[in-house]
C-alpha atoms as one frame of an Amber mdcrd trajectory, in Angstrom:
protein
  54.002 -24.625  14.338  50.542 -24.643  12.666  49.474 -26.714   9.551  48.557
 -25.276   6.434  45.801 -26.476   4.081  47.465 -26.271   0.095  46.525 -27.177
  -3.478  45.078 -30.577  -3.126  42.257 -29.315  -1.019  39.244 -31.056  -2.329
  36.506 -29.046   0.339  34.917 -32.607   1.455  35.282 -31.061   4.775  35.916
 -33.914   6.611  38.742 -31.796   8.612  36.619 -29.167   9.375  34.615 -31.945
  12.454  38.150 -33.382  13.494  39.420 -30.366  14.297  39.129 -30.191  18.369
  39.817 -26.166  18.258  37.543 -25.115  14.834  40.392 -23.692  13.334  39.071
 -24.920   9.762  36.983 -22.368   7.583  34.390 -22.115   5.781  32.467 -24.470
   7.433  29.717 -26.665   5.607  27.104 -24.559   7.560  28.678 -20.979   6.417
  27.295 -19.753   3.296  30.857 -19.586   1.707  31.049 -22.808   1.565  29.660
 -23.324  -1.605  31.985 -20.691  -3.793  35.225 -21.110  -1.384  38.234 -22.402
  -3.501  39.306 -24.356  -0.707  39.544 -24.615   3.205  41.820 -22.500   5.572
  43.526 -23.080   9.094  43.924 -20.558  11.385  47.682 -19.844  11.707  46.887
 -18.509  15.334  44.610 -21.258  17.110  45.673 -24.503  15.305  47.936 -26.114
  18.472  49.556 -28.577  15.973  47.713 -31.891  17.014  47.461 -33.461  13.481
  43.617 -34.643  13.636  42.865 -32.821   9.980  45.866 -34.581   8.734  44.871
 -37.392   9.270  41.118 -36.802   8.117  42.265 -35.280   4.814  41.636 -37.901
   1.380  43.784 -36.106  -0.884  46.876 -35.840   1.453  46.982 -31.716   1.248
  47.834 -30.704   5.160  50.997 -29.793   6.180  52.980 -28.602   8.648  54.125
 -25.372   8.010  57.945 -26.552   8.100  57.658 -28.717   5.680  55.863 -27.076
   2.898  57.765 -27.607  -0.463  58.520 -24.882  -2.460  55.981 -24.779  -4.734
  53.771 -24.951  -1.613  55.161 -22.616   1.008  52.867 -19.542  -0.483  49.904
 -20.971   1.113  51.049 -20.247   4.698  50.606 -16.520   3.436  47.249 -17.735
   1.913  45.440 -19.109   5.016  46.719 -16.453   7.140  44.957 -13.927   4.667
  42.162 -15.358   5.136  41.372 -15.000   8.543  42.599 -11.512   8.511  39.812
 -10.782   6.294  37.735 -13.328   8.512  38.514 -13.640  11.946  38.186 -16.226
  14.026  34.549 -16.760  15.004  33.406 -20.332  16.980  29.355 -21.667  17.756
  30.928 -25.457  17.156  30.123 -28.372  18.895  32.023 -30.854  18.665  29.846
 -33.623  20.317  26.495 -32.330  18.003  25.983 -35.770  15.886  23.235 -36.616
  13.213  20.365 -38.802  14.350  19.972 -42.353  13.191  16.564 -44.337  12.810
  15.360 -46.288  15.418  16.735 -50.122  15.000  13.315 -51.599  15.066  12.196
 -49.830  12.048  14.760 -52.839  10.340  17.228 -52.659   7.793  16.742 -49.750
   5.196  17.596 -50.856   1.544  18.670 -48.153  -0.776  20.312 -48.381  -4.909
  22.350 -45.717  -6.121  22.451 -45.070  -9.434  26.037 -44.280 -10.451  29.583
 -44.742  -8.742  31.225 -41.236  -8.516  32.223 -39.138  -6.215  28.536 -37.664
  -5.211  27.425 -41.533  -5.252  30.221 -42.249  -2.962  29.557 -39.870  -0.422
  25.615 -40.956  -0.509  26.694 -44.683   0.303  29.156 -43.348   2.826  26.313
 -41.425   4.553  24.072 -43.908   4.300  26.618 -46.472   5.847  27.608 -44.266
   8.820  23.706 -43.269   9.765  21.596 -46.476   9.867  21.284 -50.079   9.682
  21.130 -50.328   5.989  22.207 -52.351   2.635  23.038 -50.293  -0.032  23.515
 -51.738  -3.982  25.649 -48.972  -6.207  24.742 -49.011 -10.258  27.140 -47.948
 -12.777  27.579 -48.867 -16.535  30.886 -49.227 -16.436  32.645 -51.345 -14.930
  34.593 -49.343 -12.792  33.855 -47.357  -9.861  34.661 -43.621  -8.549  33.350
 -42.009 -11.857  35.235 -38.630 -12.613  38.123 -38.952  -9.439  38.919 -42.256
 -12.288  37.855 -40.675 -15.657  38.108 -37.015 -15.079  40.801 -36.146 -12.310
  44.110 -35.562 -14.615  46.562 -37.886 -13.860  49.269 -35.622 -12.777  47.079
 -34.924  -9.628  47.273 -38.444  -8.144  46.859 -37.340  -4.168  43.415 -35.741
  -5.396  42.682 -40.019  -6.496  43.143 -40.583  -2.740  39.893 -40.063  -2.206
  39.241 -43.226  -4.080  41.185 -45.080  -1.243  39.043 -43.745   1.303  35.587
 -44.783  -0.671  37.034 -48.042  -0.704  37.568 -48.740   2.567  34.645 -47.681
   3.896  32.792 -49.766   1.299  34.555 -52.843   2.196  31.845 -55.015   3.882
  29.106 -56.330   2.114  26.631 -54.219   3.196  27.661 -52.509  -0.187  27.279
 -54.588  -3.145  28.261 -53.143  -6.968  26.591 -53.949  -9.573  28.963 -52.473
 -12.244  28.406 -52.673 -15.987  24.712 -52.551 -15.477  22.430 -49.552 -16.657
  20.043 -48.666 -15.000  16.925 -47.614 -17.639  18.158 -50.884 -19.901  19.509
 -53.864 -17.715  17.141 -53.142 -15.040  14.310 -50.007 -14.362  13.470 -47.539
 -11.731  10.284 -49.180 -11.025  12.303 -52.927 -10.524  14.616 -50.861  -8.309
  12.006 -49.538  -5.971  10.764 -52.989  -5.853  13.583 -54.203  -4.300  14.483
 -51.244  -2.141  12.759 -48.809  -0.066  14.497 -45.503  -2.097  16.418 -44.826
  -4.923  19.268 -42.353  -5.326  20.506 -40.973  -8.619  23.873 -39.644  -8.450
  24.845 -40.173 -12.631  26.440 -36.346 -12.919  26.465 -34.059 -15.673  27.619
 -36.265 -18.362  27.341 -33.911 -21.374  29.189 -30.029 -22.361  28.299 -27.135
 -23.013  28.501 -25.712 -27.030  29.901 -22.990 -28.277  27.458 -22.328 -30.883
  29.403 -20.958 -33.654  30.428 -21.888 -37.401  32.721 -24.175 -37.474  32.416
 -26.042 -34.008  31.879 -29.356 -35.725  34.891 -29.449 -37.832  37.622 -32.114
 -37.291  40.124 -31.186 -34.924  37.428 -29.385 -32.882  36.658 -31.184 -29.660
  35.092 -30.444 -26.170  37.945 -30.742 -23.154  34.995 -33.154 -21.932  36.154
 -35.779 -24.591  39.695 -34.785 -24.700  40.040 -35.584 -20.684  38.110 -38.833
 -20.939  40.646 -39.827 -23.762  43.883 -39.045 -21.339  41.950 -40.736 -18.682
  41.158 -44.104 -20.392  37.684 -43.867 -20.526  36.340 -46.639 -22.276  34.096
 -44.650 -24.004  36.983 -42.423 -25.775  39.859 -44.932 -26.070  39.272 -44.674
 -29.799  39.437 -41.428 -30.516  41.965 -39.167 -31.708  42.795 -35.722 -31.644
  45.601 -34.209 -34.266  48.785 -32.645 -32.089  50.348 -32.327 -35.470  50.456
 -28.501 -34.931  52.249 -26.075 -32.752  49.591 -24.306 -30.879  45.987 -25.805
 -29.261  43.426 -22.816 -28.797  41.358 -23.971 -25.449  38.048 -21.871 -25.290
  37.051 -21.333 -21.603  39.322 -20.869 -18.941  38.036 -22.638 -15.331  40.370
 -25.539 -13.396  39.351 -28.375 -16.373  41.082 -26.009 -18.954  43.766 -25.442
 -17.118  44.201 -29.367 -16.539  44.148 -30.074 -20.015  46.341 -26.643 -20.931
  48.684 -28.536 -18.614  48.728 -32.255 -19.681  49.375 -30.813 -23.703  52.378
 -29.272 -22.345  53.882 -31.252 -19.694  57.130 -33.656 -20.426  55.833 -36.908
 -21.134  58.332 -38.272 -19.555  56.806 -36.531 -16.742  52.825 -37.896 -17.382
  54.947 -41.577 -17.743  55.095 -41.690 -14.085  51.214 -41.103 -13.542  48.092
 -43.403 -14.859  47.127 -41.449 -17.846  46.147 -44.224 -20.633  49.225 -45.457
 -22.702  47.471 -44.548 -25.874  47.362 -40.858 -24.490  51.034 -40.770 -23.149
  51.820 -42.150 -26.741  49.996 -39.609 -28.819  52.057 -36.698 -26.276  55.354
 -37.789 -27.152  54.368 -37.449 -30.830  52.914 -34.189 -30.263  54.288 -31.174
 -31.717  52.313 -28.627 -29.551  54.205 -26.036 -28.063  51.911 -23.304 -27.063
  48.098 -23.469 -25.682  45.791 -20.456 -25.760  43.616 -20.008 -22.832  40.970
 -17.910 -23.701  38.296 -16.582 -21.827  35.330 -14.038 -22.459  35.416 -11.881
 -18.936  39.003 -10.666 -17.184  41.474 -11.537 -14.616  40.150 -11.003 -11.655
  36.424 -13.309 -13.044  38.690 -15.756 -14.439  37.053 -19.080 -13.821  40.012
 -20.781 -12.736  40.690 -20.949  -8.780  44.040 -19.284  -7.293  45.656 -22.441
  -6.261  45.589 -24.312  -9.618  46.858 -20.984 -11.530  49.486 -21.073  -8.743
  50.860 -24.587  -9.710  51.544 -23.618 -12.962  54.559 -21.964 -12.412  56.171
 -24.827 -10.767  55.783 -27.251 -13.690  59.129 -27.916 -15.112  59.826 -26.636
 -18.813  56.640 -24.114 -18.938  56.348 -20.373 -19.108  52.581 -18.934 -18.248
  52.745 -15.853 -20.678  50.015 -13.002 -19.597  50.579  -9.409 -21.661  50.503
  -6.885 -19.231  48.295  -4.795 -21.424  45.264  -7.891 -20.904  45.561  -6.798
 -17.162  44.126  -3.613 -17.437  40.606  -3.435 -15.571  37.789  -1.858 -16.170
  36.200   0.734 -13.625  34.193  -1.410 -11.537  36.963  -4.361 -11.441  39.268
  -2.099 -10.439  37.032  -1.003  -7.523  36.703  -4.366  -6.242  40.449  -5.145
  -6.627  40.925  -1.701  -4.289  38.557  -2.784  -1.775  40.763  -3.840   1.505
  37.616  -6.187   1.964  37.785  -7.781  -1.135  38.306 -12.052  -1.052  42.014
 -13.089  -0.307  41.359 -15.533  -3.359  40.589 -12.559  -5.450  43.415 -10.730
  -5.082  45.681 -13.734  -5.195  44.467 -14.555  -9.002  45.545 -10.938  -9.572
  48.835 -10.803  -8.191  49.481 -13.979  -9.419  48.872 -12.722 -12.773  50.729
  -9.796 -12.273  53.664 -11.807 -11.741  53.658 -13.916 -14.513  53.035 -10.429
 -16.559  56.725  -9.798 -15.302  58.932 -12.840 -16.230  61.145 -13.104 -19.032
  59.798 -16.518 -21.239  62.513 -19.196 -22.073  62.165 -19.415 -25.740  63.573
 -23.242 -24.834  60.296 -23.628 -22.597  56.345 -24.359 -23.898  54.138 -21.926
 -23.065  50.731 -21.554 -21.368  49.377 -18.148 -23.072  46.255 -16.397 -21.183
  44.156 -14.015 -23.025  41.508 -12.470 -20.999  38.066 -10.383 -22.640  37.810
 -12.498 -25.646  34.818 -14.795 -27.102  35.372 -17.324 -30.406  32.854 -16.182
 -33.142  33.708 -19.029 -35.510  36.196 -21.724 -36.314  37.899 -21.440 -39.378
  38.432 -24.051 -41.910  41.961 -24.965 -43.598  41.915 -28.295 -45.851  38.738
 -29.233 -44.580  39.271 -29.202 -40.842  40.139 -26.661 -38.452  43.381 -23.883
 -39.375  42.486 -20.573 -37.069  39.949 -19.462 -34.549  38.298 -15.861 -35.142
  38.509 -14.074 -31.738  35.849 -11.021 -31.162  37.476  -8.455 -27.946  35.040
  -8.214 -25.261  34.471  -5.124 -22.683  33.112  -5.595 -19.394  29.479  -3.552
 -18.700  26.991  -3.352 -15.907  23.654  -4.693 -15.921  21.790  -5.770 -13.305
  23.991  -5.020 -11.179  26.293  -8.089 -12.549  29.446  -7.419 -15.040  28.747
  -8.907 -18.463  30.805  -9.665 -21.040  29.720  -7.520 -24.643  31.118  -7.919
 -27.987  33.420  -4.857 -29.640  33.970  -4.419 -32.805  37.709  -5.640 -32.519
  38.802  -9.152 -33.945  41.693 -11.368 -34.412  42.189 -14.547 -35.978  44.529
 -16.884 -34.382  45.927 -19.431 -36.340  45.796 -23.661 -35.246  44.818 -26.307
 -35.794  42.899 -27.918 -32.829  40.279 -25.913 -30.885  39.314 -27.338 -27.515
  36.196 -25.989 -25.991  35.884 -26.263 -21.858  32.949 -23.943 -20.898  31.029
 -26.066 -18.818  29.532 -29.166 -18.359  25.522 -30.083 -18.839  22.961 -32.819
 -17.008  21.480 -34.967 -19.740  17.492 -35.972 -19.063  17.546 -39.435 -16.774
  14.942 -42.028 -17.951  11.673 -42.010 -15.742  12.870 -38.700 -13.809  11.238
 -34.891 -14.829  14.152 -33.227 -15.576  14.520 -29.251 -15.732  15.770 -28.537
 -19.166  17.567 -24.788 -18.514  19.534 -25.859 -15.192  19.843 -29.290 -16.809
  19.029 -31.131 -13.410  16.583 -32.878 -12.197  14.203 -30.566 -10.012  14.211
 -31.634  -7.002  13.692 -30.455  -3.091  16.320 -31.157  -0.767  17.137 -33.985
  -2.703  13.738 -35.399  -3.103  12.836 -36.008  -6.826   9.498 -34.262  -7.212
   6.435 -35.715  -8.007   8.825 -39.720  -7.328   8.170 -40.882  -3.889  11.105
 -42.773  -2.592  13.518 -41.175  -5.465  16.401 -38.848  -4.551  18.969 -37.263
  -5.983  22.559 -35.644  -5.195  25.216 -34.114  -7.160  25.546 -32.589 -10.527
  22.702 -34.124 -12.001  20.734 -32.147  -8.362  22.674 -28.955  -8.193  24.193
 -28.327 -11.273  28.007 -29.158 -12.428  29.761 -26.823  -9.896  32.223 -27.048
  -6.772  35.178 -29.920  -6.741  35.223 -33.235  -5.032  34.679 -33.093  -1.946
  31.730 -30.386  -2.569  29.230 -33.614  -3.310  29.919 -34.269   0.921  27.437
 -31.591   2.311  25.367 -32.451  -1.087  24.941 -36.198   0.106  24.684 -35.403
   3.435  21.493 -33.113   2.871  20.027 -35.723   0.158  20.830 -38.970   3.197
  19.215 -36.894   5.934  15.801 -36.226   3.524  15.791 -39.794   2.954  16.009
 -40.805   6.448  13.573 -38.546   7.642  11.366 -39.921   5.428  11.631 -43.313
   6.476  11.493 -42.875   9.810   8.123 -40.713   8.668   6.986 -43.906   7.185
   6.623 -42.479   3.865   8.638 -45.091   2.046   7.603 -48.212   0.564   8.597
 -51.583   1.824  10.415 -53.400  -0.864   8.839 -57.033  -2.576  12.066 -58.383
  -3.410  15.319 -58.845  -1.246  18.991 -58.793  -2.307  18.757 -62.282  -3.544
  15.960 -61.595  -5.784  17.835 -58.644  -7.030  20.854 -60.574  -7.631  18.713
 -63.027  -9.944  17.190 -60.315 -11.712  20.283 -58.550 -12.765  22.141 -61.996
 -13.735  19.638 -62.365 -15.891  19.646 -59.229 -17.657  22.890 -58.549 -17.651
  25.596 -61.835 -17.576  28.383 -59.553 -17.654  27.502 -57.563 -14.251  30.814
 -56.721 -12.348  30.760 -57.698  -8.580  32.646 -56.547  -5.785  35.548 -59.012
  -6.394  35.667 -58.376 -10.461  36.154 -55.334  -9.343  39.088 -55.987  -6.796
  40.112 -57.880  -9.955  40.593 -55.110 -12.479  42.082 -52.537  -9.615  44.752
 -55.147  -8.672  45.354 -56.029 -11.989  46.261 -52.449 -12.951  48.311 -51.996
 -10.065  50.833 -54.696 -10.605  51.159 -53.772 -14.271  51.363 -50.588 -12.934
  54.217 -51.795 -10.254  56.385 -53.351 -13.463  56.024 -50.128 -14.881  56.953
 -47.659 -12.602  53.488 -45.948 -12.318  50.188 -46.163  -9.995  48.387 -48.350
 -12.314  48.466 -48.946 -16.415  44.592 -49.051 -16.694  42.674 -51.362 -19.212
  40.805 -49.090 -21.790  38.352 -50.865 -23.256  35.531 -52.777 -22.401  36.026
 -56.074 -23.848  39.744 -55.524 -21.698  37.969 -54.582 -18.322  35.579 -57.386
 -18.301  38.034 -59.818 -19.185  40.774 -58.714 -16.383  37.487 -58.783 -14.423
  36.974 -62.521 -14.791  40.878 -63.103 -14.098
């Protein structure tokens, strides 16, 4: 009996070292890594000892017997991979990083932000040296988007929160929550109390559409829209009009799909998860019963990966509706899709599509509607806020050797009357830090900021908003072993000021700074009004809430 990597798989790779046989592909050091939808195990070497089980945050190993049925497709899915890459081994399983030499003292590092690629950073950090590490966020919560961003119907994928948090248990990791960095406190006050400074604040911003009629009420980016369902304090207040029967979602990657997902779900279903009350409210008031995923290229460069289109066909109550006719590919797609070589993934997002091409809808059921080779040229008003979306048909062309999406001459309008747009996330400049305005990161080489001695970065706000979770591992793990290298190389400043000096200085800035234990405060506080309620937390929503569940 082997195990079989499913849905959940958040490519932190933390399985991949535990495995004693290298079963687990791709590895960090393959260049797949980076685009792979998630990790495989070979169906033919693993010998059923349990060590990536056990290694896994988001719970998504099992044994092959005991795959559920919405799960048991992926024992077809990892064993496609490896017949498209076999089995291949230069691992060693007793290679291990360096750490600095103890007499070069305790290393004292801030991190600037509390999510999943600031996480990682501190766990690094914590695992390679002898080292105190102080984590910065503005709110005051931890864990950033696996909190604010994850939808709430994927609670294993939250595990990884659990893990963060005990590993950050001792007090060799202090918070310093509701404090921003840039206002409260600067980057040059930071590198006087540390020796380097890592910025791990994400891609906080989204992408426009650029067309007439974006700004109209009852247009919104998915950004916003999943902060709301989340309980971001930020978006608590807003509101978004479910009045209507159908939501028009413009882009069609895993975010889309999430929020596609959460409009149409029972809410007596999202009542057992931690999605804000206020959201779970607005739902059962809702009258949508169809969302329009639309995106500008076809099937098989549909944005989304394989196993999240998968999981929509086991969500009670919901029909994915695909016309056959948006299948058709053009010449060089079709090519691909022929290759025997082509990408398991690939051809799984095709067949899947296929198949939901085939089934009958329940006209009792909501419905998920894909349309494929399409792009929004403006948002039409009705009453002063949004009542269609024009839709111009898009053909696929060469150039450059890449496919590109161009423009017809064919258009639709579709009527609605709320118009979500989820085509990307974007890094917003960071105080005191160059930043490069196209990429929308801050330049950087191997982490190191350039031109900022002792200032690193990791991340979104480093690489750009792509790959899941557990992608931001390997992206710590390169930005930890720069810094190290560096201070062992000398090349970092001692710091003036100690942790008590630090402490002083933030107190006074900022009265309201959230410690370790108002922290501990808030989480258990959720959780047993969470407990009452049947679900994994009822979160607090607000910031005037938070602090004061903070100071019990």
């Amino acid at each position: 009996m082997a195990y079989v990597i499913t849905q959940r798989c958040c490519n932190d790779a933390s399985c991949v070292t535990e495995c004693p046989v290298d079963c687990i592909r791709p590895t960090p050091d393959d260049p797949a890594f980076v685009s792979t939808e998630m990790l495989y195990i070979d169906p033919d070497t693993c010998i059923d000892c349990g060590a990536c089980v056990d290694a896994c945050p988001v719970d998504a190993i099992f044994p092959e017997d005991d795959l559920t049925a919405s799960l048991a497709r992926y024992r077809d899915i990892n064993a496609a991979y490896f017949q498209r890459h076999p089995l291949e081994s230069n691992f060693d399983p007793l290679k291990a990083p360096a750490r600095p030499p103890k007499e070069l003292g305790t290393l004292r590092v801030a991190i600037v932000g509390a999510g999943p690629a600031a996480c990682y950073a501190a766990d690094e950090l914590l695992r390679r040296s002898t080292v105190e590490v102080e984590m910065f966020d503005r709110l005051p919560t931890p864990w950033g988007l696996v909190r604010a961003g994850v939808a709430p119907d994927h609670a294993r994928t939250k595990g990884v929160a659990e893990m963060f948090d005990t590993a950050f248990r001792r007090d060799t990791l202090q918070y310093y929550l509701n404090v921003e960095v840039g206002s409260h406190v600067t980057l040059d006050e930071l590198l006087a109390h540390h020796h380097a400074v890592i910025y791990a604040v994400g891609a906080s911003s989204d992408r426009k559409l650029d067309v007439p009629g974006e700004d109209l009420p009852g247009s919104h980016s998915a950004t916003e829209f999943v902060a709301w369902y989340n309980g971001h304090p930020d978006f608590a207040d807003h509101t978004f009009d479910l009045s209507g029967e159908r939501a028009v979602i413009i882009g069609n990657g895993n975010v889309a799909l999430d929020v596609a997902r959460v409009l149409t779900t029972d809410p007596d279903q999202l009542a057992k998860t931690d999605i804000a009350d206020h959201a779970l409210e607005a739902l059962r008031a809702s009258n949508i019963r169809e969302v329009v995923v639309v995106g500008r290229r076809g099937p098989l460069q549909a944005a989304y990966s394989s196993p999240e289109f998968l999981a929509l066909a086991h969500v009670p109550g919901l029909d994915v509706i695909i016309d056959e006719a948006e299948l058709a590919l053009d010449p060089v797609s079709q090519a691909e899709l022929d290759d025997p070589n082509i990408e398991p993934s690939l051809r799984l997002k095709y067949e899947l599509a296929k198949e939901y091409s085939a089934k009958s809808p329940d006209p009792v059921n909501k419905r998920i509607v894909f349309r494929y080779l399409a792009t929004p040229t403006q948002i039409l008003e009705e009453d002063g806020r949004v009542g269609a979306i024009e839709l111009v048909s898009n053909e696929l062309v060469e150039s450059n050797g890449q496919l590109v999406a161009q423009a017809t001459d064919r258009t639709e309008t579709i009527p609605t009357g709320l118009v979500l747009r989820s085509i990307g996330y974007r890094g917003q400049p960071v105080a005191d830090l160059p930043f490069a305005e196209r990429r929308a990161v801050v330049p950087s080489e191997h982490g190191r900021v350039q031109d900022k001695p002792g200032v690193y970065v990791s991340g979104w706000i480093k690489r750009g908003p792509r790959g899941v979770i557990g992608s931001n591992r390997i992206d710590a793990e390169e930005t930890v072993e720069a810094l190290l290298a560096d201070f062992v190389a000398g090349k970092l400043a001692t710091p003036s000021g100690d942790r008590a000096a630090l402490q002083a200085l933030v107190a006074e800035r900022q009265p309201d700074v959230v410690d370790r234990k108002g922290w501990k405060t808030i989480d258990q506080a959720e959780k047993v009004a969470g407990k009452a309620a049947g679900r994994p937390r009822v979160k607090f929503t607000s910031l005037a809430d938070l602090l004061k569940a903070a100071k019990g």
